[in-house]
MARFIKE-285290 format. One record per atom (N, C-alpha, C): residue in three letters; x, y, z. Coordinates in steps of 0.02 Angstrom, whole numbers, padded with zeros to 5 digits, always signed. Example, Ala and Ser with C-alpha at 12.3 -4.5 7.8 and 13.67 -1.06 7.14 Angstrom:
BEGIN
ala+00660-00284+00390 ala+00615-00225+00390 ala+00660-00165+00390 ser+00642-00112+00354 ser+00684-00053+00357 ser+00645+00002+00394 
END
This chain:
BEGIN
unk+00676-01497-01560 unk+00670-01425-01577 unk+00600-01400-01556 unk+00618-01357-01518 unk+00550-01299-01513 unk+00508-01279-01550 unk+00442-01304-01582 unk+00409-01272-01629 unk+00391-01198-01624 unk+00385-01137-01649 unk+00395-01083-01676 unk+00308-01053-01640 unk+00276-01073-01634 unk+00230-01064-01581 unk+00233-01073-01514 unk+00246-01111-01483 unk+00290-01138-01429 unk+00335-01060-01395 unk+00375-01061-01458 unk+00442-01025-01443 unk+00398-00944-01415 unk+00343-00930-01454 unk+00309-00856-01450 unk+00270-00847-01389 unk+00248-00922-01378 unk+00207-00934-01296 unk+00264-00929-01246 unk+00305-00946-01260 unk+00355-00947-01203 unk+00386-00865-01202 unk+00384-00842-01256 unk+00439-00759-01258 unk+00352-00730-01226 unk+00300-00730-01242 unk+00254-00684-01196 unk+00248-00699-01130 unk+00241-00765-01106 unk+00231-00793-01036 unk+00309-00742-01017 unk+00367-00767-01051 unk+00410-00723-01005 unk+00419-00668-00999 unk+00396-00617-01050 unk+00377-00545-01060 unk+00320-00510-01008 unk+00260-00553-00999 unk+00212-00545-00925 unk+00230-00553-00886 unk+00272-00604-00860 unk+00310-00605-00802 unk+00357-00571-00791 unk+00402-00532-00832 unk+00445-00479-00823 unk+00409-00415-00803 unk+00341-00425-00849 unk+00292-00349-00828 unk+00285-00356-00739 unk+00248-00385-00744 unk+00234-00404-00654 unk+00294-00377-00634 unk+00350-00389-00633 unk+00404-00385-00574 unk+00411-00320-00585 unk+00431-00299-00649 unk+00452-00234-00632 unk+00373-00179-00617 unk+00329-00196-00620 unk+00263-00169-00587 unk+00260-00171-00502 unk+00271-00235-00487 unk+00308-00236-00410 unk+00355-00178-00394 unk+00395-00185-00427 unk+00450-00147-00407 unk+00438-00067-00426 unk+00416-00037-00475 unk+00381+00026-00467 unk+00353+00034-00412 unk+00287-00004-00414 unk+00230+00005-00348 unk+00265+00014-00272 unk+00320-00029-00262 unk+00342-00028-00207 unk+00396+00063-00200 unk+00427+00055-00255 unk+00467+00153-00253 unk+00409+00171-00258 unk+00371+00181-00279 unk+00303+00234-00277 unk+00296+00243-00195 unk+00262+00195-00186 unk+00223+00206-00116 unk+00292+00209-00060 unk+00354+00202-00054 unk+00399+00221-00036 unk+00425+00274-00031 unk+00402+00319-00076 unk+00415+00395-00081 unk+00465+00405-00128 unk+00507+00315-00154 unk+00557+00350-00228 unk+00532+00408-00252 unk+00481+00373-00273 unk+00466+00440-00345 unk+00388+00451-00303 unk+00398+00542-00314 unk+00344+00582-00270 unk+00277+00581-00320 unk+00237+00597-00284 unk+00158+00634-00320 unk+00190+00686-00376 unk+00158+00676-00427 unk+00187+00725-00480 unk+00225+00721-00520 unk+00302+00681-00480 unk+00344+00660-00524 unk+00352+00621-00580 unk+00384+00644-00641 unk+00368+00597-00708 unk+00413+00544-00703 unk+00396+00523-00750 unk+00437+00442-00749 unk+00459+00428-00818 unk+00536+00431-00825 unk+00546+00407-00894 unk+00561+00341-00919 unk+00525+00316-00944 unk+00526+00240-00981 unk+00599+00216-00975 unk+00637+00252-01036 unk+00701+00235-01049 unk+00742+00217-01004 unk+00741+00282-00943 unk+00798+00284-00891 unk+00767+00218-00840 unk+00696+00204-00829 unk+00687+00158-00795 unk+00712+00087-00808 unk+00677+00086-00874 unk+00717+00004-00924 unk+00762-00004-00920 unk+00817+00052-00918 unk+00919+00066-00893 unk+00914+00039-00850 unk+00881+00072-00798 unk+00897+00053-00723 unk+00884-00002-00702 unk+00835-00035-00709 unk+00798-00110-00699 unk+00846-00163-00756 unk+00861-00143-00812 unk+00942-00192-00836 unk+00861-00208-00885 unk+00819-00194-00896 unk+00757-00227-00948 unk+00741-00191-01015 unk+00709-00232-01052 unk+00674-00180-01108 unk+00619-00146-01096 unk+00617-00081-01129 unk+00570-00028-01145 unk+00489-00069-01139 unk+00492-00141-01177 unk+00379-00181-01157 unk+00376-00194-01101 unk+00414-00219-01056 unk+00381-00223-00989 unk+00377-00191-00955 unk+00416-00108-00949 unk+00409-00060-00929 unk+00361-00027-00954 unk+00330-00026-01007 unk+00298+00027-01033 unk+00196-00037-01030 unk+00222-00098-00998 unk+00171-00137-00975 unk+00133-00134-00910 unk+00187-00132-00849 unk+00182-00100-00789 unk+00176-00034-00796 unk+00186+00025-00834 unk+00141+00101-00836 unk+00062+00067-00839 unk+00043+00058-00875 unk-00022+00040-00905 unk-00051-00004-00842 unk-00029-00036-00809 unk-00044-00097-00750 unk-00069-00031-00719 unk-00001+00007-00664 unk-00008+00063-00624 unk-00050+00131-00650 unk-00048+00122-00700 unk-00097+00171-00709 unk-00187+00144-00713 unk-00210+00093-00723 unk-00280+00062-00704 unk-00283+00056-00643 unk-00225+00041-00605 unk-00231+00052-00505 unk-00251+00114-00498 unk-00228+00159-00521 unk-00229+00239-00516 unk-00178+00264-00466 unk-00118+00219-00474 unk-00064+00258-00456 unk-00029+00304-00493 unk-00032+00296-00566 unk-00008+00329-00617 unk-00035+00371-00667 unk-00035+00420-00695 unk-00074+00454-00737 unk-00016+00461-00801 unk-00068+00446-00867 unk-00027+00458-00937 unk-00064+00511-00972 unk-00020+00567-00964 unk-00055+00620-01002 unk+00002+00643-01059 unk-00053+00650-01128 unk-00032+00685-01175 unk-00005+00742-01160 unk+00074+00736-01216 unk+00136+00784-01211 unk+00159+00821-01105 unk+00136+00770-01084 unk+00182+00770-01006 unk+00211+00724-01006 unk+00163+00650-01011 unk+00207+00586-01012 unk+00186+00557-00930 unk+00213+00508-00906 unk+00187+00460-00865 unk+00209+00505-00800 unk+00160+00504-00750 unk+00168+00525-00688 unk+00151+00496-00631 unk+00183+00488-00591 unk+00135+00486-00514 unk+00072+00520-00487 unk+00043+00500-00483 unk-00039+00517-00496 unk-00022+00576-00409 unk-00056+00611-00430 unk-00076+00660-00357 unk-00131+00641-00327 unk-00147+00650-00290 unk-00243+00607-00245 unk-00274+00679-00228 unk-00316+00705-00255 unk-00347+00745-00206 unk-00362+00739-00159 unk-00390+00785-00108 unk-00405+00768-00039 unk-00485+00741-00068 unk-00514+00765-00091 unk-00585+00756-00065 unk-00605+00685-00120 unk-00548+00648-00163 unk-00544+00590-00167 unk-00527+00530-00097 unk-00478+00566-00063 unk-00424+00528-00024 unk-00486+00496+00027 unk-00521+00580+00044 unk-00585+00573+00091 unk-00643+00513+00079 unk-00646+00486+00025 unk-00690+00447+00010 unk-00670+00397+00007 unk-00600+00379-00033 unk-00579+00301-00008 unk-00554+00293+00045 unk-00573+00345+00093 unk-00558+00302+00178 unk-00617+00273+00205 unk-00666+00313+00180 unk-00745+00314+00198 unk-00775+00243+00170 unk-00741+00228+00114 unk-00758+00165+00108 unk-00709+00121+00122 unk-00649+00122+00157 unk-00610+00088+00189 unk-00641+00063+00237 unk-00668+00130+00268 unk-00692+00133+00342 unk-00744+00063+00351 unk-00776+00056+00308 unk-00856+00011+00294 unk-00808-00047+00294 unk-00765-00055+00238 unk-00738-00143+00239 unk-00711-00153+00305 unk-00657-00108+00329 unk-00625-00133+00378 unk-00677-00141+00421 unk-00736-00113+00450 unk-00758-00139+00517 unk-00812-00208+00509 unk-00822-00205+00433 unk-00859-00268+00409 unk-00805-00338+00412 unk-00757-00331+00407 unk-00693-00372+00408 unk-00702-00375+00484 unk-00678-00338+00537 unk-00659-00340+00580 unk-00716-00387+00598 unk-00777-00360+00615 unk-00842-00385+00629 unk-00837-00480+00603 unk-00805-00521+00551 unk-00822-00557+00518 unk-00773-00601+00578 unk-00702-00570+00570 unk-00639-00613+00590 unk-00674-00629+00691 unk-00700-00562+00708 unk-00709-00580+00778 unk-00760-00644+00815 unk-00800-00666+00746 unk-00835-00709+00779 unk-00803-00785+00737 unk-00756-00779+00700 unk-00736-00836+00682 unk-00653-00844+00638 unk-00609-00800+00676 unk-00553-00801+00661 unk-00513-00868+00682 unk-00468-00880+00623 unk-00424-00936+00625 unk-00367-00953+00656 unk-00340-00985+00700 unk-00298-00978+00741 unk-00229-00966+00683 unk-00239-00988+00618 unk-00160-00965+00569 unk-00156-00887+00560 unk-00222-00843+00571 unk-00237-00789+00527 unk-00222-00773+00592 unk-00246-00770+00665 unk-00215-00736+00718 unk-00146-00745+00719 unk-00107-00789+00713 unk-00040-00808+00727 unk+00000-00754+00655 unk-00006-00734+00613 unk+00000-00683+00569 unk-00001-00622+00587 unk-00045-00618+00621 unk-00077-00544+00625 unk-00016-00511+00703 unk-00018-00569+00722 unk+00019-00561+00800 unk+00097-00552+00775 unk+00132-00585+00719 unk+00192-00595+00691 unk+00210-00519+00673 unk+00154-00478+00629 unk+00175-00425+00602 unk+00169-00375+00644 unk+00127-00373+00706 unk+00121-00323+00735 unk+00181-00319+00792 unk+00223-00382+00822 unk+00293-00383+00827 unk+00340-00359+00796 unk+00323-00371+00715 unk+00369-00343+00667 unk+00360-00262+00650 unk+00299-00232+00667 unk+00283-00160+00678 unk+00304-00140+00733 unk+00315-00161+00823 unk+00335-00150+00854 unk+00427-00111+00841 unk+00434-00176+00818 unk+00523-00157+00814 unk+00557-00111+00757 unk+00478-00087+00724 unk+00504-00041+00663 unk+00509+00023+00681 unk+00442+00034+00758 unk+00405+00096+00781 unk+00474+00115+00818 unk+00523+00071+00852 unk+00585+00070+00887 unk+00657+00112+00865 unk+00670+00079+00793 unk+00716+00133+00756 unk+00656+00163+00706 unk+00606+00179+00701 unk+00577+00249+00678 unk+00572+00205+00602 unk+00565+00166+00576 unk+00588+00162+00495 unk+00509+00153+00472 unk+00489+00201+00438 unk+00425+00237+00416 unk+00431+00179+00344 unk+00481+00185+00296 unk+00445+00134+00238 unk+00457+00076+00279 unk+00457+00033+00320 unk+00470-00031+00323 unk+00398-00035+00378 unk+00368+00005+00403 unk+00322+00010+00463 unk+00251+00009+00385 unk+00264+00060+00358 unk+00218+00080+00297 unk+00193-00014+00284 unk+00240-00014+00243 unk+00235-00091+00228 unk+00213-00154+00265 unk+00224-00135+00345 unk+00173-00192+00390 unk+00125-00185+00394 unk+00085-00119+00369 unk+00037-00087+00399 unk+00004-00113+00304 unk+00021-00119+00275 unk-00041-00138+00214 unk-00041-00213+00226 unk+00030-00238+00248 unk+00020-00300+00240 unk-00023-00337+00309 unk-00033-00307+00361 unk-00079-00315+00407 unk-00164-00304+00378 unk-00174-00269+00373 unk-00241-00240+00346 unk-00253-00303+00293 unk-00210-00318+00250 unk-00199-00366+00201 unk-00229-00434+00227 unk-00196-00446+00268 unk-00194-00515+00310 unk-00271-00536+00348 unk-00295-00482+00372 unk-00346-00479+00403 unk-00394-00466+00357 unk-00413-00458+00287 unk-00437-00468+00225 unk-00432-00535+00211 unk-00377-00555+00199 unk-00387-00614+00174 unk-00407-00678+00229 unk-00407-00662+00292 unk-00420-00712+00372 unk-00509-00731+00333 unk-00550-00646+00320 unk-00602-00666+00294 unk-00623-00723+00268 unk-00603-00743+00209 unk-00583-00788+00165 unk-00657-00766+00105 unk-00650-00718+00081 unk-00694-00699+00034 unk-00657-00675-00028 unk-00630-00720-00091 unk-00601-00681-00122 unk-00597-00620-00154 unk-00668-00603-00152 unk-00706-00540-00180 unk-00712-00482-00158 unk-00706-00511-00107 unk-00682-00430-00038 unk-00624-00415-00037 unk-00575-00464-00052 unk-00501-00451-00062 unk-00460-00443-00096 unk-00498-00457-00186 unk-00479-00421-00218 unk-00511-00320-00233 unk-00564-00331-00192 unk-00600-00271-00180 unk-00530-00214-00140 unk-00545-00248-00100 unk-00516-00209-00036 unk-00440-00189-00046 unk-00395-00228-00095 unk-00335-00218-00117 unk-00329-00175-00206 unk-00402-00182-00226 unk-00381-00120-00292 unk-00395-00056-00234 unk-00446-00051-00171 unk-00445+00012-00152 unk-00384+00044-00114 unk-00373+00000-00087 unk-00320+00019-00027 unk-00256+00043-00081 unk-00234+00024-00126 unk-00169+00028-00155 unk-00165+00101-00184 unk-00209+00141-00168 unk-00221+00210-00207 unk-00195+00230-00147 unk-00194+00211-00105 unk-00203+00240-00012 unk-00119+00252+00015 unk-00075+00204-00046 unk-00011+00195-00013 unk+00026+00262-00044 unk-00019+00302-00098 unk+00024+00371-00130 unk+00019+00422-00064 unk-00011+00411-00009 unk-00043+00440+00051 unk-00026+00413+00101 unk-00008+00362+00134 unk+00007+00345+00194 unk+00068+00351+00213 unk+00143+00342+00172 unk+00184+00356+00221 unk+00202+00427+00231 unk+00169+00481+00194 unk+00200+00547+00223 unk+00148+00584+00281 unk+00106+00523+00279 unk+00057+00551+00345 unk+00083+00508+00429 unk+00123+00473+00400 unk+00155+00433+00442 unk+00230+00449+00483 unk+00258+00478+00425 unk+00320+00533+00444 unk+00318+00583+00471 unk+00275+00610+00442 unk+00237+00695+00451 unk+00249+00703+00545 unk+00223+00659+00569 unk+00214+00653+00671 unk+00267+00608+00690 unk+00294+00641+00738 unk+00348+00608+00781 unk+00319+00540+00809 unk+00248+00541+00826 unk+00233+00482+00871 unk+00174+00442+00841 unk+00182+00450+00778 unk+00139+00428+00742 unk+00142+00348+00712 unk+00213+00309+00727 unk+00203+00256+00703 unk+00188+00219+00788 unk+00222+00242+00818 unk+00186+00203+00890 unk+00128+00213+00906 unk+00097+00260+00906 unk+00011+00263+00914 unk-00034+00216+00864 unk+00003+00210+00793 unk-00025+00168+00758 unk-00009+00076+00757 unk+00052+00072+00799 unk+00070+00009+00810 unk+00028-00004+00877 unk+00019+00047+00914 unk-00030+00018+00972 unk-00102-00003+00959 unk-00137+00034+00907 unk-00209+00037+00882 unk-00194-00049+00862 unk-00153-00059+00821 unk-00160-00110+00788 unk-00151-00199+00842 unk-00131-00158+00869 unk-00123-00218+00945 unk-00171-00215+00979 unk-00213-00171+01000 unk-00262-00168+01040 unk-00327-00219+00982 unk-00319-00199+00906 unk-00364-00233+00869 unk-00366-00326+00879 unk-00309-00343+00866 unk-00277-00409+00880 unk-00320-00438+00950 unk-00299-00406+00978 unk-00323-00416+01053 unk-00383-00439+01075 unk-00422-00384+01035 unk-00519-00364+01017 unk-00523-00464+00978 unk-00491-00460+00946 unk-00502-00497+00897 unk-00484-00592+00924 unk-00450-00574+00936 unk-00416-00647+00999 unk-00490-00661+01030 unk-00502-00621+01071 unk-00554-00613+01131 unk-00621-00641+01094 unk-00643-00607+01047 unk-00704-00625+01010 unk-00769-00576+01015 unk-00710-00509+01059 unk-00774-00453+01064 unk-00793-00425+00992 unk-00839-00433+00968 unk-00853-00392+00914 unk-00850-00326+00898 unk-00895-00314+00949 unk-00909-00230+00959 unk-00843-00184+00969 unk-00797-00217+00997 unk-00742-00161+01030 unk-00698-00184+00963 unk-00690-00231+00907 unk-00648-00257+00884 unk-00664-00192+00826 unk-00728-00172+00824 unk-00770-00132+00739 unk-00750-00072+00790 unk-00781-00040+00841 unk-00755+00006+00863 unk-00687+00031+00858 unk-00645-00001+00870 unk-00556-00010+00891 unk-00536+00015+00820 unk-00570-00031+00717 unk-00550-00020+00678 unk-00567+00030+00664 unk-00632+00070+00680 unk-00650+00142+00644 unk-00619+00193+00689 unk-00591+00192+00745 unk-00579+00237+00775 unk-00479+00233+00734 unk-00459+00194+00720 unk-00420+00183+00698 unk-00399+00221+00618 unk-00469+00184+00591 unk-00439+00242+00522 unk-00471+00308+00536 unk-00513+00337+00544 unk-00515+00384+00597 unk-00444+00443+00598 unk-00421+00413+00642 unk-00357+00421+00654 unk-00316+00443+00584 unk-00323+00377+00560 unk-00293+00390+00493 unk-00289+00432+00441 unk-00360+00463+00441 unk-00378+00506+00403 unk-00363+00570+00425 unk-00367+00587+00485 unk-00366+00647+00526 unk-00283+00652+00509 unk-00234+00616+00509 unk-00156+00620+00496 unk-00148+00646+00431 unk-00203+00603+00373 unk-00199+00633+00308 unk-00222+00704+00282 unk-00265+00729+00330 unk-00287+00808+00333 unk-00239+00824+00343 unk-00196+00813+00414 unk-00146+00871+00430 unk-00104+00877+00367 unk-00069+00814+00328 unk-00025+00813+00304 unk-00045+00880+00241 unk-00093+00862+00229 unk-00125+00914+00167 unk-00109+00965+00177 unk-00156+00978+00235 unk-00152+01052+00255 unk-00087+01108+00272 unk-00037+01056+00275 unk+00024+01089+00286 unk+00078+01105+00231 unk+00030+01055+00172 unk+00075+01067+00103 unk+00127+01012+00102 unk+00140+00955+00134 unk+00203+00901+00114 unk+00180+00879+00079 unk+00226+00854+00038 unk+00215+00811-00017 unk+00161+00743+00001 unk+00128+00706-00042 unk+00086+00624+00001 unk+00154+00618-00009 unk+00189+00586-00026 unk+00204+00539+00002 unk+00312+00567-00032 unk+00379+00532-00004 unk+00424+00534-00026 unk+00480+00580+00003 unk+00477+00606+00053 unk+00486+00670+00112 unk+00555+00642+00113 unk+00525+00569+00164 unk+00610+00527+00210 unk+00641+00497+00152 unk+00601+00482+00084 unk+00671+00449+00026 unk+00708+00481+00015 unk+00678+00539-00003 unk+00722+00621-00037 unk+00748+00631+00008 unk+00761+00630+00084 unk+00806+00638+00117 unk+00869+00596+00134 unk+00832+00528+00108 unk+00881+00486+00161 unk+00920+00508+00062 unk+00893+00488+00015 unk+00942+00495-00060 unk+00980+00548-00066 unk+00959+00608-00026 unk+01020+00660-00037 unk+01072+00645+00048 unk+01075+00604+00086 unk+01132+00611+00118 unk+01143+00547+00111 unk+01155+00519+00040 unk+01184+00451+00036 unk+01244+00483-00016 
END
């Protein structure tokens, strides 16, 4: 028999681990455009939907909301956090600094596993840029940036670099949709980086990444400026002709 302490270590270990997943699984509809900037989020109907109870849902709010994907405000209730611009502007600005300090690091001593990665996904970005599929391109594109963080091998930069970037995903795929030719220009940047990076040029490898988010940012102006939503455009579309 299970002693009665035991039994309470085991119901929390599995209660945190239920948090996590369904925190995954928010984070991923979030930055997917499920659920838009603004939109509230009801506990109940989520816990329905996910087949879970009301603590691990209401564990992952609290998770996503210290990322600052989420905001809990008195008598509104849990939301998808909105980004200002002249926030958005600053965590690119310090994007801008890691990525070319990254870039700079991997070019003079990248690992032939961390190239062989980097080369895998940007194949796998190729064939996304092909049928157009913006969340599945979205998703190579953190997990690239990702990869080349962790090639570093500094854990401190990478847990750095991944509480910043994850604010970035309420913003990237509707700046990504927003332009017809916007995931191929960005699947090419990211090949030309690889390339920089193979080679062992430094200079063109830090050049290549800032001109890159650059880029990035300049997509996230337009998107502003035109009034689309950050992020949730192509879900809401593809969910109403399903």
């Amino acid at each position: 028999m299970t002693a009665p302490n035991a039994l309470n270590a085991i119901e929390l270990l599995q209660s945190q681990s239920l948090a996590m997943i369904v925190q995954d699984m928010l984070e991923r509809a979030i930055v997917s455009g499920e659920y838009a900037p603004g939109e509230k989020l009801n506990e109940v109907d989520i816990a329905t939907k996910l087949n879970v109870s009301r603590g691990p849902v209401r564990e992952a709010f609290r998770a996503l909301e210290q990322a600052g994907l989420l905001r809990n405000e008195k008598n509104r209730g849990v939301t998808v956090r909105v980004v200002p611009l002249r926030e958005a502007e600053e965590i690119y600005e310090v994007r801008a600094m890691l990525d070319e300090s990254v870039a700079r690091a991997l070019a003079k001593r990248i690992s032939p596993d961390t190239l062989k990665v980097l080369k895998g996904i940007i194949q796998s970005m190729k064939d996304a840029a092909k049928t157009h599929d913006v969340t599945r391109y979205t998703e190579l594109n953190v997990q690239f940036h990702d990869a080349m963080v962790v090639g570093v091998g500094n854990t401190h930069l990478t847990d750095t670099y991944r509480r910043l970037v994850r604010q970035l995903g309420l913003l990237r795929q509707a700046a990504i949709e927003a332009e017809e030719d916007a995931i191929a220009v960005s699947a090419a940047e990211h090949d030309k980086i690889v390339q920089a990076l193979a080679s062992g040029d430094e200079e063109k490898a830090v050049a290549l990444v800032r001109e890159h988010v650059a880029h990035g940012l300049a997509r996230m102006r337009r998107t502003h400026e035109q009034g689309l939503p950050a992020a949730g455009k192509a879900a809401r579309e593809k969910a109403a002709r399903a």
